[in-house]
FILUMZA-107274 format. One record per residue (C-alpha): y negated, x negated, z; residue in one letter. Coordinates in Angstrom, 3 decimals. Layout:
<atoms>
py = Y, px = X, pz = Z, type = A
...
</atoms>
This chain:
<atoms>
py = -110.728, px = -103.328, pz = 75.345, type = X
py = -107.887, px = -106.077, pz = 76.355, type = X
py = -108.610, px = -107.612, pz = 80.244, type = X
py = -106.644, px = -110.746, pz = 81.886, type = X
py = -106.823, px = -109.730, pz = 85.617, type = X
py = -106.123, px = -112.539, pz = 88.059, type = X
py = -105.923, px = -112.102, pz = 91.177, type = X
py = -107.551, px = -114.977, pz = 93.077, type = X
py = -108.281, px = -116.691, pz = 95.980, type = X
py = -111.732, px = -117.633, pz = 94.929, type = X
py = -113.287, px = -117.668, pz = 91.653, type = X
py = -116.859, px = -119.129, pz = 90.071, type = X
py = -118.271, px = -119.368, pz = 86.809, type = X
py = -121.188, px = -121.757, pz = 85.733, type = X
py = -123.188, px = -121.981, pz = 83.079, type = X
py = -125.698, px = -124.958, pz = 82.134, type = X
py = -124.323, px = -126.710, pz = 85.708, type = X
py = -125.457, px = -123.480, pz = 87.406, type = X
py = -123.544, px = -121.068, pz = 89.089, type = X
py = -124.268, px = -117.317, pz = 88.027, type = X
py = -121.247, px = -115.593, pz = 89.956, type = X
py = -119.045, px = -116.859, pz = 92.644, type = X
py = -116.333, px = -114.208, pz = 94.527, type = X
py = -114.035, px = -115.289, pz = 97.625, type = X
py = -110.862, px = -113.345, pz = 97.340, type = X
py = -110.645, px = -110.791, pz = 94.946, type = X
py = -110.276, px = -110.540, pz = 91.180, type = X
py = -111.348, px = -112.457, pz = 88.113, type = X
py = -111.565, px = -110.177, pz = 85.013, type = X
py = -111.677, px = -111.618, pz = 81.278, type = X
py = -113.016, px = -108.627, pz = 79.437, type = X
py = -112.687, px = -108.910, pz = 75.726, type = X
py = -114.411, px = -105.893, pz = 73.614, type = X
py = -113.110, px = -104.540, pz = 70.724, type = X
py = -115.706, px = -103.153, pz = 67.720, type = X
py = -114.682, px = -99.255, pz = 68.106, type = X
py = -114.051, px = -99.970, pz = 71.901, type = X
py = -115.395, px = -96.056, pz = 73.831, type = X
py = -116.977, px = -95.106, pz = 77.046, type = X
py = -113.678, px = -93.450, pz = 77.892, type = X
py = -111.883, px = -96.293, pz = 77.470, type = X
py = -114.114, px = -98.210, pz = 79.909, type = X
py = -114.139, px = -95.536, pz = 82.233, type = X
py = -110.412, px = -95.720, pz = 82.297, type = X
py = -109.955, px = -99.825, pz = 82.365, type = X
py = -112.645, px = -100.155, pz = 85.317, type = X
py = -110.807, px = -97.229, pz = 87.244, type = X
py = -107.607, px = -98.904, pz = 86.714, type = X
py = -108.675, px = -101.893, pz = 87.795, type = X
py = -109.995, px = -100.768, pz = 91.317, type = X
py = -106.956, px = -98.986, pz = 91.848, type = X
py = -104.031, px = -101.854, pz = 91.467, type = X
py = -102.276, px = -102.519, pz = 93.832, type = X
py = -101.831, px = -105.879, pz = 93.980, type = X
py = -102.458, px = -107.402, pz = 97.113, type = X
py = -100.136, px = -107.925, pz = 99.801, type = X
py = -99.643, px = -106.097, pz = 102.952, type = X
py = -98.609, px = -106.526, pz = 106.433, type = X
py = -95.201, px = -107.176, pz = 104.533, type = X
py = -96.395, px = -109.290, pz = 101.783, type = X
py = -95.703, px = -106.536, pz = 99.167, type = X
py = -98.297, px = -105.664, pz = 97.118, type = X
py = -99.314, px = -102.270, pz = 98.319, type = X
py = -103.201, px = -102.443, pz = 98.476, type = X
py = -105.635, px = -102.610, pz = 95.936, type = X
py = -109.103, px = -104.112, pz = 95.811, type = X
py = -110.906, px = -101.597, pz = 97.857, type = X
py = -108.181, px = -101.934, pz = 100.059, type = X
py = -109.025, px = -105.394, pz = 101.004, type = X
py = -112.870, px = -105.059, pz = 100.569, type = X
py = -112.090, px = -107.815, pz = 97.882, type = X
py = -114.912, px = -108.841, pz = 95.118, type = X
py = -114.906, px = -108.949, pz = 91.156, type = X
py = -115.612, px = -111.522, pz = 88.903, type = X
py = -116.321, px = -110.257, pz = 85.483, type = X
py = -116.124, px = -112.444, pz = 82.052, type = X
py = -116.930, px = -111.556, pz = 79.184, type = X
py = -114.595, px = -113.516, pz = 76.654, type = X
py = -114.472, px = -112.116, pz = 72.661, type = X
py = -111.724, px = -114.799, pz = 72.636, type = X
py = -109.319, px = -112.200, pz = 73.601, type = X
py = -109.322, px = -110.646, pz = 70.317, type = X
py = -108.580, px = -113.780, pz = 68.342, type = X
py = -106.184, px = -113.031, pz = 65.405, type = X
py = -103.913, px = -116.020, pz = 64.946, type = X
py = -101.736, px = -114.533, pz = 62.068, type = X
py = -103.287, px = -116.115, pz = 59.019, type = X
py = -104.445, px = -120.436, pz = 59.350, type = X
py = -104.779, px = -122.569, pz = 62.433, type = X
py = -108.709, px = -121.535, pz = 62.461, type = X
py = -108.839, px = -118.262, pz = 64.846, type = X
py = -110.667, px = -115.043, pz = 63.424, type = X
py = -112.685, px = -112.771, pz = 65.803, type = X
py = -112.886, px = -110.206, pz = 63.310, type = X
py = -111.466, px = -107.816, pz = 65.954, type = X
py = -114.062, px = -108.485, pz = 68.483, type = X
py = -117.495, px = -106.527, pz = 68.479, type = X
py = -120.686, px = -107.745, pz = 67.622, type = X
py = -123.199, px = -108.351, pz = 70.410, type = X
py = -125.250, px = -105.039, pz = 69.755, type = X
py = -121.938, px = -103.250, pz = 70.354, type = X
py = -120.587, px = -105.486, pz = 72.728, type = X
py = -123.316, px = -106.673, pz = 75.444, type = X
py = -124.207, px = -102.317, pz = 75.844, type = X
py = -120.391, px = -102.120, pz = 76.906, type = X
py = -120.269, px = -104.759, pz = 78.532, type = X
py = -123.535, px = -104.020, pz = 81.051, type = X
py = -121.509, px = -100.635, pz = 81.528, type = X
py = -118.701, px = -102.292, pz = 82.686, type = X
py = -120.083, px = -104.002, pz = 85.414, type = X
py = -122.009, px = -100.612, pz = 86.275, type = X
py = -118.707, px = -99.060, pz = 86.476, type = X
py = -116.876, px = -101.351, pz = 88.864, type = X
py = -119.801, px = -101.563, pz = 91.442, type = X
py = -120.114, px = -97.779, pz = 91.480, type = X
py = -116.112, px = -97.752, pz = 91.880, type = X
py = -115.854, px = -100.676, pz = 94.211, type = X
py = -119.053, px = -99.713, pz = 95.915, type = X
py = -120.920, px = -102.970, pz = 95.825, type = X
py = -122.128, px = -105.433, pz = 93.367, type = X
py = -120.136, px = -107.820, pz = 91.411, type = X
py = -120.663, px = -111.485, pz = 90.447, type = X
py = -120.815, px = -111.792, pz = 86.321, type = X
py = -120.877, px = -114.510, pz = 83.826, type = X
py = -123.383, px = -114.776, pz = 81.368, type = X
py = -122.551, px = -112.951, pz = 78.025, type = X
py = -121.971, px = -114.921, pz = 75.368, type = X
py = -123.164, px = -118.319, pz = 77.693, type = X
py = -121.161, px = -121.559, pz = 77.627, type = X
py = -119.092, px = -120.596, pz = 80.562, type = X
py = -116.717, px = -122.513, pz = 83.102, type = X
py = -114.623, px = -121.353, pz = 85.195, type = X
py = -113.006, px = -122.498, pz = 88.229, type = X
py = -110.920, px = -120.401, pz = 89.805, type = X
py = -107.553, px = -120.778, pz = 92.712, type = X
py = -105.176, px = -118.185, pz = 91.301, type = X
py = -103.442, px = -116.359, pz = 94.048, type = X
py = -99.581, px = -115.578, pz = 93.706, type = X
py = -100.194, px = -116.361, pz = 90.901, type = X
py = -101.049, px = -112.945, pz = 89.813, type = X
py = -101.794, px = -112.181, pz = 85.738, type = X
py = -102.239, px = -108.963, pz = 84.493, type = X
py = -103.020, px = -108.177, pz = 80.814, type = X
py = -104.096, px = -105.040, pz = 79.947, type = X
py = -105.062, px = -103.492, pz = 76.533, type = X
py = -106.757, px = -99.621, pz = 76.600, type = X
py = -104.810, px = -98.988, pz = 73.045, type = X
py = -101.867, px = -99.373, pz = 74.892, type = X
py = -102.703, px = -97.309, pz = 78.154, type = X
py = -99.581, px = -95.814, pz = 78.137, type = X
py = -97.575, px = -98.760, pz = 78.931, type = X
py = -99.708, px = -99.112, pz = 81.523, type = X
</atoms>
């Protein structure tokens, strides 16, 4: 699973000129799904995500996380992320998993962030022309990849 976190000041997607998730301040989360993608892997991404720390305090460090600032979500889903770029100039999502593998993971997801955040979070629409608008904060950018949790 690879995620672009950014934290923003406000975020909305829309998809057929109609918006289908709109935060305030929080985070916007690309989610990209690989084919052998696990639970545990989720589990440990959505956790990880509630937990940064990366909104500022009293001192303008960043020493609070999401729940710390009763902040929302905004969750993408973008198989983009797994493009492989090596071979051509035509992208190959070979990487990425198919919707019956993908869309499963992807509903579990967003059950794992409102259970961790404790409240509902705005979503895109899988697979859906999307656009985004979004007023990144800092700016803030995160990538992170759960094959590589340990430089994480």
């Amino acid at each position: 699973m690879r995620a672009v976190i950014q934290r923003v000041t406000y975020a909305k997607c829309r998809v057929n000129e109609k918006i289908t998730g709109e935060i305030n301040q929080g985070l916007l989360i690309l989610l990209g799904i690989e084919a052998d993608d696990t639970i545990e892997e989720l589990k440990w991404l959505a956790k990880k995500v509630i937990q940064l720390r990366i909104f500022g305090d009293e001192n303008d460090l960043m020493n609070k996380s999401l729940q710390d600032i009763n902040g929302n979500i905004l969750l993408i889903s973008q198989f983009t992320l797994f493009a492989a770029t090596k071979k051509g100039n035509r992208p190959s999502f070979i990487r990425a998993a198919k919707p019956d593998t993908a869309i499963p993971l992807y509903e579990k997801m967003i059950q794992e962030l409102e259970s961790g955040l404790g409240k509902k979070i705005a979503t895109g629409v899988f697979g859906g022309d999307m656009k985004i608008e979004l007023l990144n904060d800092g700016p803030v950018t995160i990538i992170m990849n759960t094959k590589d949790k340990d430089n994480f």
